[in-house]
DSSP file (Angstrom, degrees, kcal/mol; ACC not computed):
  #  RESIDUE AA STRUCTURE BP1 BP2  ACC     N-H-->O    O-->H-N    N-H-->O    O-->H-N    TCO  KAPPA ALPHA  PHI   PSI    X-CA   Y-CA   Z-CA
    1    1 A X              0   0    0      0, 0.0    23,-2.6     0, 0.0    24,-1.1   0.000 360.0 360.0 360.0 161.0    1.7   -5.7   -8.3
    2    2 A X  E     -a   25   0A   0     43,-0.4    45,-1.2    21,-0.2    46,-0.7  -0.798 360.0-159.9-131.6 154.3    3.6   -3.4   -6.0
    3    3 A X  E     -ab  26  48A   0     22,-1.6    24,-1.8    -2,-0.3     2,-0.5  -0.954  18.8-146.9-143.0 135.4    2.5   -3.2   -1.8
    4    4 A X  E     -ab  27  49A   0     44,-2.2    46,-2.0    -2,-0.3     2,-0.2  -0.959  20.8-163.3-110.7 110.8    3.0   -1.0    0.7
    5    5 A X  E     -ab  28  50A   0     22,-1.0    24,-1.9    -2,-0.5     2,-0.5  -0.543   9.1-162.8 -63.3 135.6    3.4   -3.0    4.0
    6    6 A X  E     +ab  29  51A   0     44,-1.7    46,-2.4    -2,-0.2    49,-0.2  -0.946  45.3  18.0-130.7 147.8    3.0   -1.0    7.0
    7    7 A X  S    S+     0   0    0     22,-2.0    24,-0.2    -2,-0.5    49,-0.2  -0.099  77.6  79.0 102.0 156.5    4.1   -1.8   10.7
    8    8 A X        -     0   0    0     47,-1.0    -1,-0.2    22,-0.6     3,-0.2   0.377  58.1-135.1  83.6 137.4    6.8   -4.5   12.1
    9    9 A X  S    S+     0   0    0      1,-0.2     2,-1.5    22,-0.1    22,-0.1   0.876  92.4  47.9 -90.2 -61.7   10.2   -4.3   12.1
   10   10 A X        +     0   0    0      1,-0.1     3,-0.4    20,-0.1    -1,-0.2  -0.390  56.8 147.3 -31.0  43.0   11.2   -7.7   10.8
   11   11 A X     >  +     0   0    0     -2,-1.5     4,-2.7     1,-0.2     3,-0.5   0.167  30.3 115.9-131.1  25.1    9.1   -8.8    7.5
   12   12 A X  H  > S+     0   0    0      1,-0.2     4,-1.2     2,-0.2     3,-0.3   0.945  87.9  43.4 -55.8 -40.2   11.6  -11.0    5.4
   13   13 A X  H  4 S+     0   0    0     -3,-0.4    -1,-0.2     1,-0.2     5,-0.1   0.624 114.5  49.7 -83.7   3.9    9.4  -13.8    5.9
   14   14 A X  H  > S+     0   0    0     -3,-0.5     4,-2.6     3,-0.2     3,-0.4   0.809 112.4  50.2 -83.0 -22.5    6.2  -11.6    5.1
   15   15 A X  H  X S+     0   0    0     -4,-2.7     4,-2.8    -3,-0.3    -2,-0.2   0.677 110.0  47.3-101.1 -11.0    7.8  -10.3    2.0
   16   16 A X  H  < S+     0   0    0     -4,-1.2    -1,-0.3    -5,-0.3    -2,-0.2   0.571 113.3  47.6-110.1  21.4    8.8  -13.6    0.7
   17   17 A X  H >> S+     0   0    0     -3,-0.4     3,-1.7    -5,-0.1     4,-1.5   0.650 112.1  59.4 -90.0 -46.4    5.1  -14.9    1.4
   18   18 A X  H 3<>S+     0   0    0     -4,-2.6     5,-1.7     1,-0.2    -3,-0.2   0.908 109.1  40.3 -28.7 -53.7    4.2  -11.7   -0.3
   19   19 A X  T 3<5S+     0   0    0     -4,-2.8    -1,-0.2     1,-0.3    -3,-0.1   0.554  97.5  63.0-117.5  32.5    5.7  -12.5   -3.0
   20   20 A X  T <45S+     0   0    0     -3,-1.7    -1,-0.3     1,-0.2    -2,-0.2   0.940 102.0  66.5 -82.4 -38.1    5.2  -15.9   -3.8
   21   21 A X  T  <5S-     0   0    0     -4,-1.5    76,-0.4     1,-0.1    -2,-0.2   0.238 131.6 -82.3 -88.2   5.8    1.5  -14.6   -4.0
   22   22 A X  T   5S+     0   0    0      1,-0.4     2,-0.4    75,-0.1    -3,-0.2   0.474  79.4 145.6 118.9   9.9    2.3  -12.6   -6.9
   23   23 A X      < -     0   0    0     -5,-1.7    -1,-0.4     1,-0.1   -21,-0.2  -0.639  23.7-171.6 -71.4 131.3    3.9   -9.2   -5.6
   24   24 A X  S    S+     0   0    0    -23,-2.6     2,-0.3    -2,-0.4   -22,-0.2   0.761  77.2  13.2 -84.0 -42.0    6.7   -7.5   -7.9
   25   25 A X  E     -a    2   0A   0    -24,-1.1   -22,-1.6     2,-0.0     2,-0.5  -0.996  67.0-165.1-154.6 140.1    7.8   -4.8   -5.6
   26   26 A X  E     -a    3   0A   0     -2,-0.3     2,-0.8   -24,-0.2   -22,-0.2  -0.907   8.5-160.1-129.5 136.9    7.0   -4.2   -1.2
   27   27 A X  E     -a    4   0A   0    -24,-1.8     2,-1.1    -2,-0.5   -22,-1.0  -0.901  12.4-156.2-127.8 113.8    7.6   -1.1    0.0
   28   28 A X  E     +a    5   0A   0     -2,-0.8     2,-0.4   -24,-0.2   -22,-0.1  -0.688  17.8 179.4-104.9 110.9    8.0   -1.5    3.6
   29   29 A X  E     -a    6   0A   0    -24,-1.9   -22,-2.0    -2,-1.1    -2,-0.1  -0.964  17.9-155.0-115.5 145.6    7.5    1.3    6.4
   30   30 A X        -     0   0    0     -2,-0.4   -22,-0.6   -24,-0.2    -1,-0.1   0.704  20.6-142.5 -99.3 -23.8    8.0    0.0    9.7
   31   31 A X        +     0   0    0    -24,-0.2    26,-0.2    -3,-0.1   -23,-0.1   0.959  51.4 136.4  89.2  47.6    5.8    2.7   11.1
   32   32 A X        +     0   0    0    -24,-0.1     2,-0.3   -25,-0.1     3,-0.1   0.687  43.0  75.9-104.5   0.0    7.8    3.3   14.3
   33   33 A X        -     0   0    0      1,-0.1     4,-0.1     0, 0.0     0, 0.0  -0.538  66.8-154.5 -60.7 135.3    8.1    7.1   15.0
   34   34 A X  S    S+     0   0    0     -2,-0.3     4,-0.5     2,-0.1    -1,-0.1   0.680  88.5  57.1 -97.6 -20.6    4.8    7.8   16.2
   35   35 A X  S    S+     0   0    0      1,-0.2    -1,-0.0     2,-0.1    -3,-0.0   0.760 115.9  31.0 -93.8  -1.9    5.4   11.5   14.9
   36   36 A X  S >> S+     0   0    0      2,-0.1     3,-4.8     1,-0.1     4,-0.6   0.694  91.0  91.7 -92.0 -16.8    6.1   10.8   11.5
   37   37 A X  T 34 S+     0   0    0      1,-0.3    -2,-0.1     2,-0.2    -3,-0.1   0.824  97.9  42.5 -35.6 -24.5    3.9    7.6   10.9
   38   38 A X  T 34 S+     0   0    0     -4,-0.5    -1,-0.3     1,-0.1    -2,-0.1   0.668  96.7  76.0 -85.4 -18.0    1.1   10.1    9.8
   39   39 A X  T <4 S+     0   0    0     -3,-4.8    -2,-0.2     2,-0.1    -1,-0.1   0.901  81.5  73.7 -92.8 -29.5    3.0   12.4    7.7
   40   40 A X     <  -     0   0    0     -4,-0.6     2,-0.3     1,-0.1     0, 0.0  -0.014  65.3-148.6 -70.3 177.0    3.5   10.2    4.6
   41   41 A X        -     0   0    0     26,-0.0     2,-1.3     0, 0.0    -1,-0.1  -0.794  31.4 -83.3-134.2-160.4    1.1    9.5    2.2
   42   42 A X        -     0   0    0     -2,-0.3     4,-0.2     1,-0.1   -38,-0.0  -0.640  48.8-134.4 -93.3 103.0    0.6    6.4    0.0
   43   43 A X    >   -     0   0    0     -2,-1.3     3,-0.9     1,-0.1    -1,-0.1   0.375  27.9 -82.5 -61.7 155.2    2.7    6.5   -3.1
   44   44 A X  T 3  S+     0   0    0      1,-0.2    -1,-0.1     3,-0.0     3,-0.1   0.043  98.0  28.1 -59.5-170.9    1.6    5.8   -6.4
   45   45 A X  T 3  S+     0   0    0      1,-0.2   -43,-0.4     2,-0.1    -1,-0.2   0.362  74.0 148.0  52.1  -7.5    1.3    2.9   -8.1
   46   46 A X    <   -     0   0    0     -3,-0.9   -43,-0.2    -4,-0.2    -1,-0.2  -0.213  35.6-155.1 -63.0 155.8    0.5    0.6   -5.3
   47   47 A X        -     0   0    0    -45,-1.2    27,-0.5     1,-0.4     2,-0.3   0.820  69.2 -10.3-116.4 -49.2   -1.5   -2.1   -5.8
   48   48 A X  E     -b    3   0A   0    -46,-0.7   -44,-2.2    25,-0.2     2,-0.5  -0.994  62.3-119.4-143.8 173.2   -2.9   -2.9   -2.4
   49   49 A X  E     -bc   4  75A   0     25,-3.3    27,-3.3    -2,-0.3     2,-0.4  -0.819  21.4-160.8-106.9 128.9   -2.2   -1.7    1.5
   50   50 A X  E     -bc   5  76A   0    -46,-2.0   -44,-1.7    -2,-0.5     2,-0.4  -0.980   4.1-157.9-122.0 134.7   -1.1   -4.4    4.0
   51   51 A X  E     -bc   6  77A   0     25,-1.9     2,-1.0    -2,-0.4    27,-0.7  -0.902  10.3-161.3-101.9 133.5   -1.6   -3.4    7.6
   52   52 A X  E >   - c   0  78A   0    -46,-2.4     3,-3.1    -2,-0.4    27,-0.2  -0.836  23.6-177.3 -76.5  71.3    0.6   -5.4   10.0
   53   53 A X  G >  S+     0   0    0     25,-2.3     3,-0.6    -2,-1.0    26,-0.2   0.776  71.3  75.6 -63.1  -6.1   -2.0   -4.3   13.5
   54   54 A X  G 3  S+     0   0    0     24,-0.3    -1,-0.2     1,-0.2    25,-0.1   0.617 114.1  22.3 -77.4 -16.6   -0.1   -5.9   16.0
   55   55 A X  G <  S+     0   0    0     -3,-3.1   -47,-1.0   -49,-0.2    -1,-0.2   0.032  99.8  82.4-165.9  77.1    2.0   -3.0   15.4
   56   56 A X  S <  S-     0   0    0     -3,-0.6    -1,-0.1   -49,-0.2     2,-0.1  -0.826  70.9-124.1-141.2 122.3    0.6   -0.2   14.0
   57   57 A X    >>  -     0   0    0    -26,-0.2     3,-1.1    -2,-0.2     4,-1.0  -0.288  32.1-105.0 -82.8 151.0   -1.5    2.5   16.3
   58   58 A X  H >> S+     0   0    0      1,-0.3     3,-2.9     2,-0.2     4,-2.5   0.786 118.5  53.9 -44.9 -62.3   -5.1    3.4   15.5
   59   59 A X  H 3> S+     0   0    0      1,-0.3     4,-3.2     2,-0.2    -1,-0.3   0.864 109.5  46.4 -22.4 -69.2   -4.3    6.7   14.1
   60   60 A X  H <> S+     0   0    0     -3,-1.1     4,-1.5     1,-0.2     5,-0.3   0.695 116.2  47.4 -39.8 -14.6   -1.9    5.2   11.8
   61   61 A X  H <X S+     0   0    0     -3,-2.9     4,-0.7    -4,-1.0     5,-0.2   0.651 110.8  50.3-110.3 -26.6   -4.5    2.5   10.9
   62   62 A X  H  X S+     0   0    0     -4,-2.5     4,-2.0    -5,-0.5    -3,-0.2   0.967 111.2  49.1 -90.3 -34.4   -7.3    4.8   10.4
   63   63 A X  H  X S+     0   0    0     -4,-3.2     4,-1.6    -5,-0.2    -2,-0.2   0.790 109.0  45.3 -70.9 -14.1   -5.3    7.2    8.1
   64   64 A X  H  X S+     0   0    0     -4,-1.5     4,-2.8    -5,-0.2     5,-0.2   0.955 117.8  51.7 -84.7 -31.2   -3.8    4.9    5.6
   65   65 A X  H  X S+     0   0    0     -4,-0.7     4,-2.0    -5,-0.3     5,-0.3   0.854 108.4  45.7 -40.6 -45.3   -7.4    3.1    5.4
   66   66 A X  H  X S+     0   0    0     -4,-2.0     4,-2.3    -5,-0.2    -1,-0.2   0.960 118.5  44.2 -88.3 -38.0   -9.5    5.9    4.8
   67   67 A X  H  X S+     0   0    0     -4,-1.6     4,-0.9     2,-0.2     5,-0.3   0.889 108.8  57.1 -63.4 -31.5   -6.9    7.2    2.1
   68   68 A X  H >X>S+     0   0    0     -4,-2.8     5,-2.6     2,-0.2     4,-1.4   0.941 110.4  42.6 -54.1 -49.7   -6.5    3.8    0.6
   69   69 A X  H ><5S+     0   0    0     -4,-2.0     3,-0.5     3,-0.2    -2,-0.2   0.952 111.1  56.0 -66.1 -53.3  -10.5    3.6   -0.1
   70   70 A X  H 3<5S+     0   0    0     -4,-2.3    -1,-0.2    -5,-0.3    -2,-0.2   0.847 119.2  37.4 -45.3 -24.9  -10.4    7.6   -1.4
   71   71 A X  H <<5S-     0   0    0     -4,-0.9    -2,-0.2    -3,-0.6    -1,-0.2   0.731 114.3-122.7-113.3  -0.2   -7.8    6.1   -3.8
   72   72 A X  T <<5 +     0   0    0     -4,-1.4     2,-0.7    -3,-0.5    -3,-0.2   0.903  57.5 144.2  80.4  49.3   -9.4    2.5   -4.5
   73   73 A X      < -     0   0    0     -5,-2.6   -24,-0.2    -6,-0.1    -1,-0.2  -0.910  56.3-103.2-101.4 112.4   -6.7    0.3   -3.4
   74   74 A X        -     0   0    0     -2,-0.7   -25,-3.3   -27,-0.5     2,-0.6   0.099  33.8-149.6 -24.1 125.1   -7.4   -3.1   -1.6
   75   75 A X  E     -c   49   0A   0    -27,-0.2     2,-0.5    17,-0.0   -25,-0.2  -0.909  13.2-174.6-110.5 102.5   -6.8   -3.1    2.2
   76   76 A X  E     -c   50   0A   0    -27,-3.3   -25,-1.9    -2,-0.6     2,-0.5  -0.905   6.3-163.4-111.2 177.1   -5.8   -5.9    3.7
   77   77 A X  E     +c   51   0A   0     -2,-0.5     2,-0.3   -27,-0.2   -25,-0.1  -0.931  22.6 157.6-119.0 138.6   -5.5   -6.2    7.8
   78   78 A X  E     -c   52   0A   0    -27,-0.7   -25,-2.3    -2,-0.5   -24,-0.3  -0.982  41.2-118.8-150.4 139.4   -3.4   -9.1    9.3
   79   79 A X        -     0   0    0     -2,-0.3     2,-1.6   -27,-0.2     6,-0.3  -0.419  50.1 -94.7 -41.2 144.9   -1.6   -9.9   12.4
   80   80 A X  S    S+     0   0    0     -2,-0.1    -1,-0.1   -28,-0.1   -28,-0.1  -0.619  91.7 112.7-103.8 102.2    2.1  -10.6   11.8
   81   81 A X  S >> S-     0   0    0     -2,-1.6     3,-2.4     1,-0.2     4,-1.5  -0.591  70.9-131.8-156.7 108.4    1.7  -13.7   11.6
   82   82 A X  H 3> S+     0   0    0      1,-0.3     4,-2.9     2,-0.2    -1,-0.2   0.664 104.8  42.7 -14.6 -71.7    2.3  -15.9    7.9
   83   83 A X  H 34 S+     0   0    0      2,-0.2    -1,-0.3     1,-0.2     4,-0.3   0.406 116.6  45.1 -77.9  14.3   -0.9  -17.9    7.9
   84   84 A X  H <>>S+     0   0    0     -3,-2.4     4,-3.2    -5,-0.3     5,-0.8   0.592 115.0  48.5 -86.4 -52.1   -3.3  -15.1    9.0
   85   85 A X  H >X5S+     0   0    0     -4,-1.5     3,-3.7    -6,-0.3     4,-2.3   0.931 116.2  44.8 -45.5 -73.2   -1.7  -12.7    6.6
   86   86 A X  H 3X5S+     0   0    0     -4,-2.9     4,-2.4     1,-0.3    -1,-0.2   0.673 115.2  47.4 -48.5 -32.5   -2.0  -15.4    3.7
   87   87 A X  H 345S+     0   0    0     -4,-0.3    -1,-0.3     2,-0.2    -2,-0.2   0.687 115.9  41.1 -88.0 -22.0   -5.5  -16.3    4.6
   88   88 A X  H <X5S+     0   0    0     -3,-3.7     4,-3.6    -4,-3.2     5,-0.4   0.804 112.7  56.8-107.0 -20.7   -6.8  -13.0    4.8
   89   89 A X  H >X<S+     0   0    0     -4,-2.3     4,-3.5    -5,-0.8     3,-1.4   0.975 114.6  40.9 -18.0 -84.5   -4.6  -11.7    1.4
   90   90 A X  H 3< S+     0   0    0     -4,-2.4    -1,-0.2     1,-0.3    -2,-0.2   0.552 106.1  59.4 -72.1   6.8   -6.2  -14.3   -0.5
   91   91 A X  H 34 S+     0   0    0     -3,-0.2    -1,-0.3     3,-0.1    -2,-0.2   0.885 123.1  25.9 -90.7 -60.2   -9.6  -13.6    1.2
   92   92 A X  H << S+     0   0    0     -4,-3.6    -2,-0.2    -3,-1.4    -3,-0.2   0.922 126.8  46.8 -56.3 -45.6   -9.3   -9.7   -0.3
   93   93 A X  S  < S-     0   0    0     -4,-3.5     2,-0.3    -5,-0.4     3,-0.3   0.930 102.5-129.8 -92.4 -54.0   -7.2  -10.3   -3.1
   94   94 A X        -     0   0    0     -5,-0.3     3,-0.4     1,-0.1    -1,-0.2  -0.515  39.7 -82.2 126.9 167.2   -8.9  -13.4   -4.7
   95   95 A X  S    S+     0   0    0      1,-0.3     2,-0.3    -2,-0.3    -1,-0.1   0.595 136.0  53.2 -84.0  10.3   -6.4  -16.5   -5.5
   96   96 A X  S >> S-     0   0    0     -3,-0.3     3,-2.0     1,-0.1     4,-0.7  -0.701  79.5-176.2-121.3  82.8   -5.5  -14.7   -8.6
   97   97 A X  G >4 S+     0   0    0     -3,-0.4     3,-1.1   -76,-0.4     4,-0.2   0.863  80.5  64.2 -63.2 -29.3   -4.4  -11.2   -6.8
   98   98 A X  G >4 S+     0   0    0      1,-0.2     3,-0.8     2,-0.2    -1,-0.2   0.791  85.1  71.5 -63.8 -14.9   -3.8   -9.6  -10.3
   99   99 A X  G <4 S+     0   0    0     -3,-2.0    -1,-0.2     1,-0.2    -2,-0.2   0.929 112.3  32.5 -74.1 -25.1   -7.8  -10.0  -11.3
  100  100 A X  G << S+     0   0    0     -3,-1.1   -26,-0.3    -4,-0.7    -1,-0.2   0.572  88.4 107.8-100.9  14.7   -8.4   -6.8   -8.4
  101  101 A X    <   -     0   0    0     -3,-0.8     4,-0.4    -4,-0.2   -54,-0.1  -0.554  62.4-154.1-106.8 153.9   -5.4   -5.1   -8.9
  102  102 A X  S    S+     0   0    0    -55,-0.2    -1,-0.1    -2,-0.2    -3,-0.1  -0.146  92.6  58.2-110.5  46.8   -6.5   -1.7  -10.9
  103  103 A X  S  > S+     0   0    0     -5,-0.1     4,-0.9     4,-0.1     3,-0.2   0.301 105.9  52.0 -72.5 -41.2   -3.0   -1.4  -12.5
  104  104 A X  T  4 S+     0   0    0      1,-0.2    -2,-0.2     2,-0.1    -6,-0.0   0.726 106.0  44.2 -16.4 -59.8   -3.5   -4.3  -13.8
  105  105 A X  T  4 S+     0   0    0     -4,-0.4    -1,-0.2     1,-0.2    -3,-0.1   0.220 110.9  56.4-116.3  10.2   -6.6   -4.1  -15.4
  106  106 A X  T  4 S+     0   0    0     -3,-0.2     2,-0.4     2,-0.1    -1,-0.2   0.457  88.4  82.1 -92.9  -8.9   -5.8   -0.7  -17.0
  107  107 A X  S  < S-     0   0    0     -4,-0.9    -4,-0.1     1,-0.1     2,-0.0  -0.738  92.6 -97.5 -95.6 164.6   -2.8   -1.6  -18.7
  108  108 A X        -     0   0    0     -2,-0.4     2,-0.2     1,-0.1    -2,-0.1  -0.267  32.6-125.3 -67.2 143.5   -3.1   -3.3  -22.1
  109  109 A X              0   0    0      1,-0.1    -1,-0.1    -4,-0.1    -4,-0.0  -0.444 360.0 360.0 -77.9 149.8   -2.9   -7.1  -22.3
  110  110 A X              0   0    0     -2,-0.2    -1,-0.1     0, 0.0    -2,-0.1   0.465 360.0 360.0-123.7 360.0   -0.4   -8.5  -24.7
């Protein structure tokens, strides 16, 4: 499942809790320009949106949300902090994250 982190400058030890939890590819913006943070949008293929809020500003936080729900992606929101992230991951995401992922569960099983 592919992630788009946003916020934090730092996030080697989020990306390799990330992906012990079953992520293939993180695409990290660190969301520190305040005048582009708005201008991207969320690429395809993502599987779900991790907010880092401790350092992302509301604006930022309200637009990738409300496009993340327009596109049906799983949102979670975490503090950068390992065991809040993990707890509230597996809290969206389920302990199997691939059973919510909609990439998943449109491509064919083999």
């Amino acid at each position: 499942m592919s992630i788009l982190l946003l916020g934090a400058d730092e996030v080697t030890p989020i990306k390799s809790l990330l992906y012990s939890l079953g992520a293939d590819n993180i695409t990290h913006w660190d969301m520190r320009k305040k005048s582009s943070s708005c201008a991207k949008s969320i690429p395809q293929k993502i599987g779900c949106l991790v907010m880092l809020t401790n350092y992302l500003n509301h604006n930022a936080m309200k637009k990738y949300k409300k496009e993340a729900k327009k596109l049906g992606i799983p949102i979670v929101c975490a503090k950068r902090n390992i065991s809040c992230l993990e707890r509230e991951y597996l809290k969206t995401m389920g302990s199997n994250p691939c059973q919510n992922c909609k990439l998943c569960q449109k491509s064919p099983k083999v």
